[in-house]
N, CA, C and O atoms as a GROMACS GRO file, in nm:
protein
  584
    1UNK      N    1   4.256  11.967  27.373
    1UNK     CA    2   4.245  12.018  27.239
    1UNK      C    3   4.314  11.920  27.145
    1UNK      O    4   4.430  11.894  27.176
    2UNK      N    5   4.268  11.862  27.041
    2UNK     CA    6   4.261  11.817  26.984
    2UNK      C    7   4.348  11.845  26.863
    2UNK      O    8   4.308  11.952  26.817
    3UNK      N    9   4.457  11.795  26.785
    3UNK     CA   10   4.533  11.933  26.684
    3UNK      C   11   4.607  11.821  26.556
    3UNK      O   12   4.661  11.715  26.588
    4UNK      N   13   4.601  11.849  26.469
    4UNK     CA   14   4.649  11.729  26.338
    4UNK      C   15   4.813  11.840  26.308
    4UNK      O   16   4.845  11.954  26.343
    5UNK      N   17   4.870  11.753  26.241
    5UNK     CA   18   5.001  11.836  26.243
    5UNK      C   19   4.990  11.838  26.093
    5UNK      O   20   4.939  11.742  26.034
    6UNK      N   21   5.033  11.941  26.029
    6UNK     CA   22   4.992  11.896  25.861
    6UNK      C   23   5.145  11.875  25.804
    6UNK      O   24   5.166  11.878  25.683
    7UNK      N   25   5.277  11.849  25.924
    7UNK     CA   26   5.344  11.818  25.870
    7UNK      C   27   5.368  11.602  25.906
    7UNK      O   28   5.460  11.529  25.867
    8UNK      N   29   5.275  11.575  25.968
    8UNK     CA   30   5.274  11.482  25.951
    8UNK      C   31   5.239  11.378  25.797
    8UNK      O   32   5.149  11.394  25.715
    9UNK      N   33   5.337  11.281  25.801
    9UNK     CA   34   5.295  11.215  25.617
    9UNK      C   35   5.159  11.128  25.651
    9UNK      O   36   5.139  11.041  25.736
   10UNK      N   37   5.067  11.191  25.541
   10UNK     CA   38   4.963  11.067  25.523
   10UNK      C   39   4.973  10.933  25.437
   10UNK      O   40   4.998  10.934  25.316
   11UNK      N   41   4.949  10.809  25.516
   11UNK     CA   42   4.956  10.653  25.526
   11UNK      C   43   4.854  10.722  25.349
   11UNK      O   44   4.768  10.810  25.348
   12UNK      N   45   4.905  10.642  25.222
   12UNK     CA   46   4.830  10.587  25.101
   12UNK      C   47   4.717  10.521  25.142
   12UNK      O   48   4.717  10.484  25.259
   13UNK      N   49   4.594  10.489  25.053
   13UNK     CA   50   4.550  10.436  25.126
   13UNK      C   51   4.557  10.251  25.104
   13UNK      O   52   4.629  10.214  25.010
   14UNK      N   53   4.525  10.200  25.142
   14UNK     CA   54   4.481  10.056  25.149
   14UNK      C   55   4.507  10.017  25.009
   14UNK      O   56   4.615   9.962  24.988
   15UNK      N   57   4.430  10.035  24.914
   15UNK     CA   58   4.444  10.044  24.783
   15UNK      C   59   4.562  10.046  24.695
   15UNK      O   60   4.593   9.938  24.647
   16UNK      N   61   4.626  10.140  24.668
   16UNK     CA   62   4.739  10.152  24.676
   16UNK      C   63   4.854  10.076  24.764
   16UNK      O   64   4.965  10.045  24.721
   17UNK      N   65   4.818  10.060  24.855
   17UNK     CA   66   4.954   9.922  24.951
   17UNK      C   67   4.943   9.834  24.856
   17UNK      O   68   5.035   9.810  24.778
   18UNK      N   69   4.805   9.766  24.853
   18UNK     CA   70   4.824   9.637  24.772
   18UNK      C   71   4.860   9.634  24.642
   18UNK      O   72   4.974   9.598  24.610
   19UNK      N   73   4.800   9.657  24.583
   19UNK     CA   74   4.857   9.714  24.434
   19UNK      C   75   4.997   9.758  24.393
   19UNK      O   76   5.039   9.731  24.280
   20UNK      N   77   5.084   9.836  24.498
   20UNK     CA   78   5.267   9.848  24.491
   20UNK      C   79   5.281   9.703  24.557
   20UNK      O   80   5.398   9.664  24.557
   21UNK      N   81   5.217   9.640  24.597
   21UNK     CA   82   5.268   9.531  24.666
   21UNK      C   83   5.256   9.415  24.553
   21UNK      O   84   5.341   9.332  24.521
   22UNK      N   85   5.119   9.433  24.500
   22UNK     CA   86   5.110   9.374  24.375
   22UNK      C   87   5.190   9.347  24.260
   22UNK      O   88   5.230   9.250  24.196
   23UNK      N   89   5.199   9.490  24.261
   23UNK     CA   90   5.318   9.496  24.122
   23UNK      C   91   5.470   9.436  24.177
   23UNK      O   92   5.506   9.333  24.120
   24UNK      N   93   5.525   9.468  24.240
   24UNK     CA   94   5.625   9.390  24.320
   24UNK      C   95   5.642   9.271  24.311
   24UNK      O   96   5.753   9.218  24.300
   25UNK      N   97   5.517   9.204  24.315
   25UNK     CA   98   5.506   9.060  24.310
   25UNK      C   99   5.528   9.038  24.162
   25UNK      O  100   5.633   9.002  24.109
   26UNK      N  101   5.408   9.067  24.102
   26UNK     CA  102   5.444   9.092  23.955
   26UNK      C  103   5.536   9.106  23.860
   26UNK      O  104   5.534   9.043  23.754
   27UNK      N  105   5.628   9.198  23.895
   27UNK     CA  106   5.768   9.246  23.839
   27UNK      C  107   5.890   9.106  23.811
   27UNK      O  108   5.985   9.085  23.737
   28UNK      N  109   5.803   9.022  23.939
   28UNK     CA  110   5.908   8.906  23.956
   28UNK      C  111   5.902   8.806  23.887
   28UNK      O  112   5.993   8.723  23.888
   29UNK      N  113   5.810   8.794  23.824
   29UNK     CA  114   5.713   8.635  23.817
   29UNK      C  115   5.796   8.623  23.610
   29UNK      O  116   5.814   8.719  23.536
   30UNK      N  117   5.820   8.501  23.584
   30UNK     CA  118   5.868   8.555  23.409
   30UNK      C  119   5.768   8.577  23.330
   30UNK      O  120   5.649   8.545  23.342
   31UNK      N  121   5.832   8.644  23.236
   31UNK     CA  122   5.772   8.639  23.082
   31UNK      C  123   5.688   8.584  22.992
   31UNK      O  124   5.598   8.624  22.918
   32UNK      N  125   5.752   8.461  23.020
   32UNK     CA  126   5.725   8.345  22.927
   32UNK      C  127   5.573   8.355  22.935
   32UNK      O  128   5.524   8.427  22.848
   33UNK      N  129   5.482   8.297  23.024
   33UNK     CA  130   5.355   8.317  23.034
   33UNK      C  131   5.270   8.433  22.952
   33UNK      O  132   5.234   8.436  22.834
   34UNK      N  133   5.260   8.489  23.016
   34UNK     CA  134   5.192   8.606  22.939
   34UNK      C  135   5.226   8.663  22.818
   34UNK      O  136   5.146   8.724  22.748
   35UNK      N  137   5.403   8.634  22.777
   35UNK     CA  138   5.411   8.648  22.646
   35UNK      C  139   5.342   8.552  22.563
   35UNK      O  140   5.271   8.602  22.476
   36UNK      N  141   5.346   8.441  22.569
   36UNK     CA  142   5.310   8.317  22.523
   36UNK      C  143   5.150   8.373  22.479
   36UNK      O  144   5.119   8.392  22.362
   37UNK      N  145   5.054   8.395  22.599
   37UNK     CA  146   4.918   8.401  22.550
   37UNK      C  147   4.908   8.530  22.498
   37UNK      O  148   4.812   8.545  22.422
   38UNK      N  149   4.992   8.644  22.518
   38UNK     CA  150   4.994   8.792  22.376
   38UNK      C  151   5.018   8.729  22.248
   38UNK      O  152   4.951   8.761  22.150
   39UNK      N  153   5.117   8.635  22.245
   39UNK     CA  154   5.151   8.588  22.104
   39UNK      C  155   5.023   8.526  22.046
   39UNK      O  156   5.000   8.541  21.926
   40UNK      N  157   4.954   8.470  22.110
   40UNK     CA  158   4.798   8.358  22.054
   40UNK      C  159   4.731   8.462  22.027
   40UNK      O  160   4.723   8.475  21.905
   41UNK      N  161   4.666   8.561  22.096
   41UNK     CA  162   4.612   8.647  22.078
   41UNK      C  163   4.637   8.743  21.970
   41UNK      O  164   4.557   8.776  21.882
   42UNK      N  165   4.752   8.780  21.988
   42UNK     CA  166   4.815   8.883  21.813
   42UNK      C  167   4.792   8.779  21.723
   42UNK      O  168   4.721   8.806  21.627
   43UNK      N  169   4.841   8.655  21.733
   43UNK     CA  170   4.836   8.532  21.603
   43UNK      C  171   4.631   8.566  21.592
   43UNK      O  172   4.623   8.504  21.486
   44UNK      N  173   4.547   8.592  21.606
   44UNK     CA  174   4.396   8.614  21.603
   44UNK      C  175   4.357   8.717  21.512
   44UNK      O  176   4.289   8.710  21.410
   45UNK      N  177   4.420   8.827  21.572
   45UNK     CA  178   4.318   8.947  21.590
   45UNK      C  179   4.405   9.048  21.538
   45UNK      O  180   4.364   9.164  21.547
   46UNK      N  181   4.558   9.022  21.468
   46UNK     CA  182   4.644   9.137  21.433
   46UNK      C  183   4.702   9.108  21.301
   46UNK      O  184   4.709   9.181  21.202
   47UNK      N  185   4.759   8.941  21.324
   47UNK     CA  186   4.837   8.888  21.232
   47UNK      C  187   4.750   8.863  21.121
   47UNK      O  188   4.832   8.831  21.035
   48UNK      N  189   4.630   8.856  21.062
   48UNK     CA  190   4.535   8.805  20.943
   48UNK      C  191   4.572   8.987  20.874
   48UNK      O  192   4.640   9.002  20.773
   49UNK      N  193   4.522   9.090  20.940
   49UNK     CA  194   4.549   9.220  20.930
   49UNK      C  195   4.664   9.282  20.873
   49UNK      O  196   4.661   9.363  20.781
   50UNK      N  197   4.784   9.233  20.942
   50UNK     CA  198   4.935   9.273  20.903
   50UNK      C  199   4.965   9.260  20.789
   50UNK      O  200   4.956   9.147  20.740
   51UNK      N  201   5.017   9.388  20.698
   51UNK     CA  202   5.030   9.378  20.543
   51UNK      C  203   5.215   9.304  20.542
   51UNK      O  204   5.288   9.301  20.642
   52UNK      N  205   5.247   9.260  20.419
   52UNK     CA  206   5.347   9.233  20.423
   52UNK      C  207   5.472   9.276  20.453
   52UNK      O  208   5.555   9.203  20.508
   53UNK      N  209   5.496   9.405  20.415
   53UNK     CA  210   5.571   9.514  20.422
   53UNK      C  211   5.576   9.521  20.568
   53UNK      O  212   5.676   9.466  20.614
   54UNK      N  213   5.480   9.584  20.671
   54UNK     CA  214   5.525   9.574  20.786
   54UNK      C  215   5.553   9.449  20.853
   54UNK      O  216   5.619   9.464  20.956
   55UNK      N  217   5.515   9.300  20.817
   55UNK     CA  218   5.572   9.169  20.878
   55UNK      C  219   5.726   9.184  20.830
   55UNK      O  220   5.807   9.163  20.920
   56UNK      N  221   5.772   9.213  20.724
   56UNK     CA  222   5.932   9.216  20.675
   56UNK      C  223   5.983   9.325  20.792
   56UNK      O  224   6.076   9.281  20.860
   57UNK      N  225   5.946   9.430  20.820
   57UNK     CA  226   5.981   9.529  20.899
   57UNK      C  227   6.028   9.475  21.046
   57UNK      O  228   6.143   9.496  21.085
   58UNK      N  229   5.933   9.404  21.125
   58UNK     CA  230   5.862   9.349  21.234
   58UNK      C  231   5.949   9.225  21.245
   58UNK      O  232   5.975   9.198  21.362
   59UNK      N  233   6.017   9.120  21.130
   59UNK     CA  234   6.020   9.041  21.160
   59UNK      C  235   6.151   8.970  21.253
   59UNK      O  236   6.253   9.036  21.233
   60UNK      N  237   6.164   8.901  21.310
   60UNK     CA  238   6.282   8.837  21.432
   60UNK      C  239   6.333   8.965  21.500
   60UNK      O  240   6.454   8.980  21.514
   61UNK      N  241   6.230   9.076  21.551
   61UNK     CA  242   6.284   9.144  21.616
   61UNK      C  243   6.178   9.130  21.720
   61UNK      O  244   6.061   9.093  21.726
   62UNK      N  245   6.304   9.195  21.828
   62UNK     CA  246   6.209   9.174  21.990
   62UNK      C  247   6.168   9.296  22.032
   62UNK      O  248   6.239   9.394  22.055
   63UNK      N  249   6.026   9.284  22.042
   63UNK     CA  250   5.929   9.420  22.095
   63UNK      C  251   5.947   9.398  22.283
   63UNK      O  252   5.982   9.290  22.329
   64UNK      N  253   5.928   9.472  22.338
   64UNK     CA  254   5.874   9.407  22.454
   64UNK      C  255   5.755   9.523  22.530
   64UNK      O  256   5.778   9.642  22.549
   65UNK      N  257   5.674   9.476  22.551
   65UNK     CA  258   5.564   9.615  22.581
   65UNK      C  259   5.518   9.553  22.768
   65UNK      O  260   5.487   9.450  22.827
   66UNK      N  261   5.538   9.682  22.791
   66UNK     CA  262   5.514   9.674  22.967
   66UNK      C  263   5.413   9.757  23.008
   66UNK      O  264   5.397   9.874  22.972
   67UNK      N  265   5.320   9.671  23.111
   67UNK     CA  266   5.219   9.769  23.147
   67UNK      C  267   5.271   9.853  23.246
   67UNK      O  268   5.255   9.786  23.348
   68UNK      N  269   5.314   9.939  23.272
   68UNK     CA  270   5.376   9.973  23.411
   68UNK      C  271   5.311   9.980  23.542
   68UNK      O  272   5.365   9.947  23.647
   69UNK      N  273   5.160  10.038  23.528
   69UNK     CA  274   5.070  10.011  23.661
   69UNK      C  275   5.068   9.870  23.727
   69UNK      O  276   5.072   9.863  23.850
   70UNK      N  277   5.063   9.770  23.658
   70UNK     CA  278   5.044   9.631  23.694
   70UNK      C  279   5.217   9.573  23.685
   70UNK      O  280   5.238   9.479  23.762
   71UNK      N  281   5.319   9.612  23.616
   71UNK     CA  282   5.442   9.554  23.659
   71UNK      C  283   5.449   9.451  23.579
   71UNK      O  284   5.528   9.360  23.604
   72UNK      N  285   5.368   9.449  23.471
   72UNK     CA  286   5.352   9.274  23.391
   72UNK      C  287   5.427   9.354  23.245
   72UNK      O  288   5.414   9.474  23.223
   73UNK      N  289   5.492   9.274  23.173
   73UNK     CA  290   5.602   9.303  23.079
   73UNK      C  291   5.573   9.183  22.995
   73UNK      O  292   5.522   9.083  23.046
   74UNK      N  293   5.605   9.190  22.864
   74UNK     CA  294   5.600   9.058  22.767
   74UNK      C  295   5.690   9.119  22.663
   74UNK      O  296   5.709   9.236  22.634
   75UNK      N  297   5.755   8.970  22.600
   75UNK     CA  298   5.834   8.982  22.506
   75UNK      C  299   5.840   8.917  22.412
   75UNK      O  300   5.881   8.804  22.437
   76UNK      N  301   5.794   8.952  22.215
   76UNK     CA  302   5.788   8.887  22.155
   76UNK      C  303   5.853   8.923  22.063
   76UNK      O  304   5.913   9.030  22.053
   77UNK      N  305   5.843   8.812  21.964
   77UNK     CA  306   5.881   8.872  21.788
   77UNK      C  307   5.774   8.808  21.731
   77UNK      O  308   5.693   8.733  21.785
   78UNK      N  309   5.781   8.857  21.573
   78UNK     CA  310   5.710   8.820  21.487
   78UNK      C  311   5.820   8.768  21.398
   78UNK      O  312   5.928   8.822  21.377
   79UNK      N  313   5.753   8.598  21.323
   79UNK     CA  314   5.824   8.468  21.291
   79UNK      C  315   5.751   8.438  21.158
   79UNK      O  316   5.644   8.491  21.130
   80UNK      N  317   5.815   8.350  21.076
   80UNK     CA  318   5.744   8.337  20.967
   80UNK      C  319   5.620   8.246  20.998
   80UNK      O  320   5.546   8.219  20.904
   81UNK      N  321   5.593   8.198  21.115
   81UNK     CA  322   5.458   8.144  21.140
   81UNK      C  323   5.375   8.193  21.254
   81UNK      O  324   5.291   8.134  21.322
   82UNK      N  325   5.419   8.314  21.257
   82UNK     CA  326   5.360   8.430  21.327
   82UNK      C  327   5.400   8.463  21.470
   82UNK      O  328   5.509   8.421  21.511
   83UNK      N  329   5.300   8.552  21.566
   83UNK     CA  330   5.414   8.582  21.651
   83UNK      C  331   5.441   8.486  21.786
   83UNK      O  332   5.340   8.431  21.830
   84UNK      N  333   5.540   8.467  21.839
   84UNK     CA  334   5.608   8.410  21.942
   84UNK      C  335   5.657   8.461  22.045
   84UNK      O  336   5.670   8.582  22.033
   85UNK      N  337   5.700   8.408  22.169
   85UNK     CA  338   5.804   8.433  22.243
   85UNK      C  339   5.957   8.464  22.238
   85UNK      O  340   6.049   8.387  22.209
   86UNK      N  341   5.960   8.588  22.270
   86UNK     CA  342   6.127   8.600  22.262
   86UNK      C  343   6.187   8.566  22.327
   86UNK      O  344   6.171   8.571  22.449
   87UNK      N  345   6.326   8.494  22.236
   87UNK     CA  346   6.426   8.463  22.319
   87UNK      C  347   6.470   8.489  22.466
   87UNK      O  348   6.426   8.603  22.484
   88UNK      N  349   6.531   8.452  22.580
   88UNK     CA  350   6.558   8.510  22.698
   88UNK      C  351   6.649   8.627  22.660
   88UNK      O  352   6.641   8.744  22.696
   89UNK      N  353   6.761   8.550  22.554
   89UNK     CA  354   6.881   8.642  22.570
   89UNK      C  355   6.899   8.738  22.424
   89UNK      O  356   7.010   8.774  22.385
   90UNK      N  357   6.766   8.773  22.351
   90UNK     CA  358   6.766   8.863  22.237
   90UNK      C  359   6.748   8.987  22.255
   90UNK      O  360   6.665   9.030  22.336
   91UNK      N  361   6.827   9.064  22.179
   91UNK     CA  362   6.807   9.204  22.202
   91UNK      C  363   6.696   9.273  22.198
   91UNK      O  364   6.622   9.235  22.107
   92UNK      N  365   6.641   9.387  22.281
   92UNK     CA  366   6.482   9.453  22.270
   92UNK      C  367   6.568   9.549  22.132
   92UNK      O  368   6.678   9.601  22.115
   93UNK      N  369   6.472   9.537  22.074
   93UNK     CA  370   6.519   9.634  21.954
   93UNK      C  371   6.396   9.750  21.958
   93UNK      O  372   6.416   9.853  21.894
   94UNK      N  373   6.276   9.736  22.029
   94UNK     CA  374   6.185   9.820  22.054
   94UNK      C  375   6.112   9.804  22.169
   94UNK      O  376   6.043   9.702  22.167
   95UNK      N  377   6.102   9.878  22.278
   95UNK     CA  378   6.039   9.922  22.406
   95UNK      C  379   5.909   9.965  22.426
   95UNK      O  380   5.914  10.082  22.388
   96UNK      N  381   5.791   9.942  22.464
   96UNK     CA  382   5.682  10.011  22.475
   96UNK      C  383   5.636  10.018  22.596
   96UNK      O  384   5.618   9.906  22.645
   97UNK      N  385   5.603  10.128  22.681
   97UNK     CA  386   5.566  10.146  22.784
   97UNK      C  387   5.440  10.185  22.845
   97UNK      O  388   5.416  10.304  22.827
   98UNK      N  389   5.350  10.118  22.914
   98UNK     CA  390   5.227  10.249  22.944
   98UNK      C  391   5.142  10.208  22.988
   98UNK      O  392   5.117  10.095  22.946
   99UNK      N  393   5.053  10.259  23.086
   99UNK     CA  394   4.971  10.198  23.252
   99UNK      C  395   4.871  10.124  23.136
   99UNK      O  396   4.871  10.140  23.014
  100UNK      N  397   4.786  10.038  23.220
  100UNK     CA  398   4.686   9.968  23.139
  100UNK      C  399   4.585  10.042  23.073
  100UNK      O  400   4.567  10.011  22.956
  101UNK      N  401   4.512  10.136  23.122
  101UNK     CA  402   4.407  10.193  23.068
  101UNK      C  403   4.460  10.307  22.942
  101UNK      O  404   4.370  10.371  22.887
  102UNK      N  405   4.611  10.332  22.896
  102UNK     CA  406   4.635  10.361  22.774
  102UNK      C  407   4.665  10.235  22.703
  102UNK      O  408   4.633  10.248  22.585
  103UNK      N  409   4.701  10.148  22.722
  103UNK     CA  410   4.678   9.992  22.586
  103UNK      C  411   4.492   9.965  22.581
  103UNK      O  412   4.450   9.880  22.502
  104UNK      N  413   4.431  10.011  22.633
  104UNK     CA  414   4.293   9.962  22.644
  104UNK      C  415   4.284  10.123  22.550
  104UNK      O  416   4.372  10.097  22.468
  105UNK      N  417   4.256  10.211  22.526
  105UNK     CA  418   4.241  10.314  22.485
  105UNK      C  419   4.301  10.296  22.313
  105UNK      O  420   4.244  10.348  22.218
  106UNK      N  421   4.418  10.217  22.303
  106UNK     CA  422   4.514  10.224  22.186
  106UNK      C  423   4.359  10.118  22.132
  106UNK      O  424   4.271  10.134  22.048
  107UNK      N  425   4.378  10.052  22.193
  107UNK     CA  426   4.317   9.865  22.130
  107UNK      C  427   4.179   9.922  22.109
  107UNK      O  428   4.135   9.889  21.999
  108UNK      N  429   4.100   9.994  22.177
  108UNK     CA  430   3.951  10.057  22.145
  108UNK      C  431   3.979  10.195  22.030
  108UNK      O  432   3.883  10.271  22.024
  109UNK      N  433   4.062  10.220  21.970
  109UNK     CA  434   4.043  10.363  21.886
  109UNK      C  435   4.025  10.469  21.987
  109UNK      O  436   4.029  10.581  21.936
  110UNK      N  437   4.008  10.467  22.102
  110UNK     CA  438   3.962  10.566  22.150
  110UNK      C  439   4.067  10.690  22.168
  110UNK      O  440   4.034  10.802  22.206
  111UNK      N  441   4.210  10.645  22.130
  111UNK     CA  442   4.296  10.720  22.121
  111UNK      C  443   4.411  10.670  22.034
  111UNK      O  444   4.419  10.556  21.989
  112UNK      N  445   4.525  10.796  22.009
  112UNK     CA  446   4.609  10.768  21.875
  112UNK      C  447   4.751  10.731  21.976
  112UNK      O  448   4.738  10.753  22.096
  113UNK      N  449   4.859  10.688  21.936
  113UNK     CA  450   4.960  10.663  21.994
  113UNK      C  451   4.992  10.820  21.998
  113UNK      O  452   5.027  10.876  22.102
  114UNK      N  453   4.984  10.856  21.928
  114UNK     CA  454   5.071  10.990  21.927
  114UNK      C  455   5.039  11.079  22.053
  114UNK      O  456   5.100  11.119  22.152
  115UNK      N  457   4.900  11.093  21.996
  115UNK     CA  458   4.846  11.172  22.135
  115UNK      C  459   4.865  11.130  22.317
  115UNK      O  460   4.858  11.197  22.421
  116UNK      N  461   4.892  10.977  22.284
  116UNK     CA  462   4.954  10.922  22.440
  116UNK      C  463   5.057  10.937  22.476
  116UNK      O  464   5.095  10.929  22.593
  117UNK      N  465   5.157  10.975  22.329
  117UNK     CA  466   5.306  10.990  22.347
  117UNK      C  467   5.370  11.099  22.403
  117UNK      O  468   5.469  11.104  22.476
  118UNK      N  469   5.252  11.244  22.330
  118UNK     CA  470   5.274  11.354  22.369
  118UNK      C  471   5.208  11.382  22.511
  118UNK      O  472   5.232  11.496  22.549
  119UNK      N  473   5.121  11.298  22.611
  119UNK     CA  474   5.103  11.347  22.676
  119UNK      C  475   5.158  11.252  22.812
  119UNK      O  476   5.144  11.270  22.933
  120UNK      N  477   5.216  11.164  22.749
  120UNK     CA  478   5.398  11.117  22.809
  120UNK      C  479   5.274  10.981  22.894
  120UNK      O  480   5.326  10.910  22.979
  121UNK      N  481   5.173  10.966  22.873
  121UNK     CA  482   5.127  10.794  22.843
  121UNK      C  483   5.164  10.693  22.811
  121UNK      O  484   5.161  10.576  22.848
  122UNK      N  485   5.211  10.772  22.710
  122UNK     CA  486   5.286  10.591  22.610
  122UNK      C  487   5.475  10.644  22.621
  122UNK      O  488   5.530  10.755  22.618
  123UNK      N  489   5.514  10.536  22.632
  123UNK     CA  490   5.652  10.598  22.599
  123UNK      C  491   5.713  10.470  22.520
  123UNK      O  492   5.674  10.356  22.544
  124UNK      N  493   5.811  10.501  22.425
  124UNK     CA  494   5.871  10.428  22.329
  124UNK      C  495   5.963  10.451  22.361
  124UNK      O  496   5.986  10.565  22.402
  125UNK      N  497   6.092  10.318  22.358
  125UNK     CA  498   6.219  10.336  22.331
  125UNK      C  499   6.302  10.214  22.266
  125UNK      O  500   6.274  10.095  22.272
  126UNK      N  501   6.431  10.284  22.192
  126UNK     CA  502   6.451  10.179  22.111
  126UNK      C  503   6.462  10.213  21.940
  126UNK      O  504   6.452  10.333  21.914
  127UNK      N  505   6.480  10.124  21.823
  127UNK     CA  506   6.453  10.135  21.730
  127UNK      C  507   6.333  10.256  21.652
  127UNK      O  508   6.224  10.206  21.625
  128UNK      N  509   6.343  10.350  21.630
  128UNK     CA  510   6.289  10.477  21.629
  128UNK      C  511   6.198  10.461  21.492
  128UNK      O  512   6.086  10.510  21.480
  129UNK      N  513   6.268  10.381  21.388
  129UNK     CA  514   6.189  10.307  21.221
  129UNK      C  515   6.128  10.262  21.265
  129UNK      O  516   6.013  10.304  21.253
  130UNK      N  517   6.152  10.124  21.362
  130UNK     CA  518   6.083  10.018  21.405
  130UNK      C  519   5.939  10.070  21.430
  130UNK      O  520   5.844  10.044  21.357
  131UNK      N  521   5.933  10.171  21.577
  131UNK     CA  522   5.845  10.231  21.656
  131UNK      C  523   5.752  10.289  21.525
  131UNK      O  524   5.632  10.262  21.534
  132UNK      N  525   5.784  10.348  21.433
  132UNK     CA  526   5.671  10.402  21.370
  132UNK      C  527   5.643  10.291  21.258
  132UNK      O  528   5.526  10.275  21.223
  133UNK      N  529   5.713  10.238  21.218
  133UNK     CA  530   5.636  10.108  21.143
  133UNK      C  531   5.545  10.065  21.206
  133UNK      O  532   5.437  10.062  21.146
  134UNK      N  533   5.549  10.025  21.323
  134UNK     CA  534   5.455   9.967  21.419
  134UNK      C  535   5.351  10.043  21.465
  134UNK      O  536   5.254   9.976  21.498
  135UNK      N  537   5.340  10.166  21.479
  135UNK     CA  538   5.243  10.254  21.521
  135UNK      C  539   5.180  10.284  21.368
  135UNK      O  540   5.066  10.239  21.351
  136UNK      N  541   5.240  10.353  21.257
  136UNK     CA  542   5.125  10.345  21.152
  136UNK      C  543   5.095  10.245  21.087
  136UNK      O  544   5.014  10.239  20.994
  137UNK      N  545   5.169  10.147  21.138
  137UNK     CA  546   5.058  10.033  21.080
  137UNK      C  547   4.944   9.970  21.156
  137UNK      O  548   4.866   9.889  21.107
  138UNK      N  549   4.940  10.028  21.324
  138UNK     CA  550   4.812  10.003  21.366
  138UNK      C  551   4.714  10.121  21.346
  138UNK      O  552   4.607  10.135  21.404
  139UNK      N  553   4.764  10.196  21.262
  139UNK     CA  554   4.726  10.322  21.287
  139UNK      C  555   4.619  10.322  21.149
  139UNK      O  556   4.516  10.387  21.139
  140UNK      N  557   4.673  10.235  21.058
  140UNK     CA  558   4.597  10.212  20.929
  140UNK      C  559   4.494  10.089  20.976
  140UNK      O  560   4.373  10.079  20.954
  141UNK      N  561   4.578  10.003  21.045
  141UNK     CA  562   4.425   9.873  21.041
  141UNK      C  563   4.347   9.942  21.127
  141UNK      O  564   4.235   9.927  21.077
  142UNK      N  565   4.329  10.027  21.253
  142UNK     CA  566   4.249  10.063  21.291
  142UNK      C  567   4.186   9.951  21.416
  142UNK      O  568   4.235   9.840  21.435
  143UNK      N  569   4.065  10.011  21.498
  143UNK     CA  570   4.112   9.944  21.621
  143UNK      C  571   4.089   9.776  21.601
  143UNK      O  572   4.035   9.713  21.510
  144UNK      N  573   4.151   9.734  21.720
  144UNK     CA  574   4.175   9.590  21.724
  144UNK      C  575   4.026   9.506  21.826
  144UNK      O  576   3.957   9.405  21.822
  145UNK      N  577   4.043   9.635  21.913
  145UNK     CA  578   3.941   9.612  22.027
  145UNK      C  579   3.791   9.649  22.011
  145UNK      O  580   3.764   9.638  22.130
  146UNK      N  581   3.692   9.678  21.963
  146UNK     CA  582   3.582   9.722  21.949
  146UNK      C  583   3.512   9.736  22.092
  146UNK      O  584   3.397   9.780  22.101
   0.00000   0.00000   0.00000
């Protein structure tokens, strides 16, 4: 007779190994990179957009926004010749958190920060002015991503 124990733990599958294994790897690797090409990219498609008022708000302070599913993190500011890499050793004055398919959701309109916030998607921490300067002012240009 044949008998499964249901207090035995079931193995994740395959999928999941690699991917925590992934991110692991990920978690390790620096900044610099991927901040570097967020900064080219915002310098495109955000910075022509950005009213003045929020660049004064925004400016020589360090955001750092992390995908958490993938373990990849970047850290920038916005400069009087737009945005850059942050310092190694500058303070995060604002935190943004949240698996990839809520930054793909923010960047398509298809959803509001708020509504990711409240349903504990997005998480912010940090500078609390900052955080909503930054959210209604993407909130007015509207999406980035089509």
């Amino acid at each position: 007779m044949n008998r499964t124990n249901s207090s035995t733990p079931q193995l994740p599958p395959l999928a999941d190994i690699a991917a925590a294994r992934l991110r692991a790897i990920v978690e390790r690797l620096p900044v610099q990179p991927p901040s570097f090409v967020l900064a080219r990219v915002l310098d495109r498609m955000l910075l022509p957009k950005l009213p003045a008022d929020a660049r004064a708000a925004l400016a020589n302070r360090t955001v750092e926004v992390a995908i958490s599913d993938l373990g990849l993190r970047v850290r920038l500011q916005l400069a009087a010749g737009g945005f850059r890499v942050a310092p190694a050793r500058s303070e995060t004055a604002l935190r943004i958190v949240a698996p990839a398919k809520s930054y793909l959701r923010l960047l398509r309109g298809e959803d509001d920060a708020d509504r990711l916030f409240f349903e504990r998607a997005l998480v912010m921490e940090g500078d609390t002015e900052m955080g909503l300067v930054l959210k209604n002012t993407l909130d007015a240009i509207g999406p980035l991503w089509a």
